[in-house]
C-alpha positions in Angstrom: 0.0 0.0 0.0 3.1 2.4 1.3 4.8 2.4 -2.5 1.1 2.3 -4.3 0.3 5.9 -3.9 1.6 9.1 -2.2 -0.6 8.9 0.5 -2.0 5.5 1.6 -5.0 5.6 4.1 -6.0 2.5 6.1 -9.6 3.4 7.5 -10.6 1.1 9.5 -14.4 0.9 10.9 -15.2 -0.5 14.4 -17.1 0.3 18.2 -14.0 1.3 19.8 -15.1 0.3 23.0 -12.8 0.0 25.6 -13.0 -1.1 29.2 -9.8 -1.3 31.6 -7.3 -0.6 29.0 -8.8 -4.0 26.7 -10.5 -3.3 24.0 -14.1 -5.6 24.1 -14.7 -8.4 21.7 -10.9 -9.1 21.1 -8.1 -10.2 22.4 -5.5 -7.4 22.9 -5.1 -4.5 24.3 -5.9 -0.6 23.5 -2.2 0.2 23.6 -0.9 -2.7 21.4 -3.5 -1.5 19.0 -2.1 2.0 19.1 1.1 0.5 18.7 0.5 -1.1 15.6 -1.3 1.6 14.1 1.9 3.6 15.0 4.0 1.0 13.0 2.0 1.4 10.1 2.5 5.2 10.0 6.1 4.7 11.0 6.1 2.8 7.6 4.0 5.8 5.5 0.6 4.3 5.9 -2.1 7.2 7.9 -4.0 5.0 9.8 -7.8 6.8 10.2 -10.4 5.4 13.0 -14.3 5.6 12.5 -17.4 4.4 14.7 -19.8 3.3 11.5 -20.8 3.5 8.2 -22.0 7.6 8.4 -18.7 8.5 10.4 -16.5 6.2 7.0 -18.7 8.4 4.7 -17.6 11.2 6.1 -14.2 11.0 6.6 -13.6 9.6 3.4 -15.1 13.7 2.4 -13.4 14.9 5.3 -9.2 13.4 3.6 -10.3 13.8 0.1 -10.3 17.7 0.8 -7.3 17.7 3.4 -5.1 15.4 0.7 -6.2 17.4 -2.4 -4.1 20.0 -0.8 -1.0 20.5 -2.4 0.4 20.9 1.0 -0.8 19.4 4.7 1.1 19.6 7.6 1.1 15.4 8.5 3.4 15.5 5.5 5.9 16.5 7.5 5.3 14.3 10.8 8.3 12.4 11.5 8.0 9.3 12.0 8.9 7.9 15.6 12.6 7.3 16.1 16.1 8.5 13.7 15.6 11.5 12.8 17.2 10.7 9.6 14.9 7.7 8.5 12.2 10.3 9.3 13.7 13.4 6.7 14.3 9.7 4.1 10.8 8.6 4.6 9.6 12.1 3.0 10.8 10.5 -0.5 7.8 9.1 -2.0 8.8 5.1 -1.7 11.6 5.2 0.9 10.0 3.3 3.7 11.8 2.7 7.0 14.1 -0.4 5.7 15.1 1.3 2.4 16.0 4.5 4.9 18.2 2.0 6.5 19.7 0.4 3.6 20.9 3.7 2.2 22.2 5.2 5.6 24.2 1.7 6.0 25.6 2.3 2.4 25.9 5.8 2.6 26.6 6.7 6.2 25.1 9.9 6.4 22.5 12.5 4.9 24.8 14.6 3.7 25.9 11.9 1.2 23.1 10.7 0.3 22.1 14.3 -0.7 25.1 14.5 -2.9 25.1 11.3 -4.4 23.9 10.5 -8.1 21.1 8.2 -9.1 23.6 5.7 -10.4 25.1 5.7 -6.6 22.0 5.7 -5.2 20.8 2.3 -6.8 24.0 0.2 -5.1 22.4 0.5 -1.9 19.9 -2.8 -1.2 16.9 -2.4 -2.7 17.2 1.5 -4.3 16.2 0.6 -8.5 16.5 2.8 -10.7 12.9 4.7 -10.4 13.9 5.2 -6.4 17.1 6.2 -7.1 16.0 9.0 -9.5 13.1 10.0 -6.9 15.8 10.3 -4.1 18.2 12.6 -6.4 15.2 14.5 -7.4 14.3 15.0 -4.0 17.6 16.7 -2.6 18.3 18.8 -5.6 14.3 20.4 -5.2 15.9 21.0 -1.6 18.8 22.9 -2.9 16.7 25.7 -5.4 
C-alpha cells in the first residue's frame, strides 16, 4: 500500500469500546492496538479510525479535501525514532528499511544528498525509479 500511492490511508471501521485498558470483543489491548497503528504510520501508511458506516462516509469527504491539498502539515510528521529515517521517509517510496539500507551504504544525509542516481541504486533495494526520486528529492531542496 506504502509504494502504491503518495498517500496510503488504512480506514478502519469498528465500536471502539474499551474497558480497563482491553478493548471488548478481542483479544488485545488498547495500547498494542495504538502500537501497531503507530507501525504502520512509522512505515508511511495514515491509519484513520471511524465508529460506523456515516462516520466512514464522512471521513472519506473529510481526507479527500485535506489530501487534495498541495500541502498538509502530516506530511511533515516524522515518523517515531532516527531522525534521519524520518527526513528519508519524505521520499515518495523510501519506507523505514530502504532508509536504512541507504544510511548503511551511505553513512550519512549529507551523502546521500550528494550522491547520483547511479550511486543511489547500489544500496539494497534503491532501482532505478527510487534512485531517480531520491536525487530529485535533494536537488528540489537545494533551489
Amino acid at each position: 500500500m506504502c509504494e502504491e500511492t503518495r498517500w496510503p490511508i488504512l480506514l478502519v471501521e469498528g465500536k471502539w469500546q474499551q474497558s480497563g485498558g482491553k478493548l471488548l470483543g478481542v483479544q488485545f489491548t488498547w495500547e498494542q492496538a495504538w502500537n501497531q497503528m503507530q507501525t504502520l504510520q512509522d512505515m508511511g501508511a495514515r491509519v484513520q479510525l471511524t465508529t460506523g458506516p456515516e462516520h466512514t462516509v464522512q471521513r472519506i469527504l473529510e481526507l479527500a479535501e485535506y489530501y487534495s491539498k498541495e500541502y498538509h502539515p502530516s506530511a511533515a510528521r516524522a515518523p517515531a525514532g532516527d531522525a534521519r529515517i524520518a527526513a528519508l521517509s519524505l521520499v515518495y517510496g523510501v519506507d523505514k528499511i530502504k532508509a536504512q539500507s541507504l544510511l548503511t551504504h551511505f553513512g550519512s544525509l549529507l551523502h546521500i544528498a550528494n550522491a547520483l542516481p547511479v550511486e543511489l541504486e547500489e544500496a539494497k533495494g534503491i532501482g532505478p525509479v527510487l534512485s531517480e526520486r531520491i536525487f530529485q528529492f535533494f536537488l528540489s531542496k537545494e533551489k
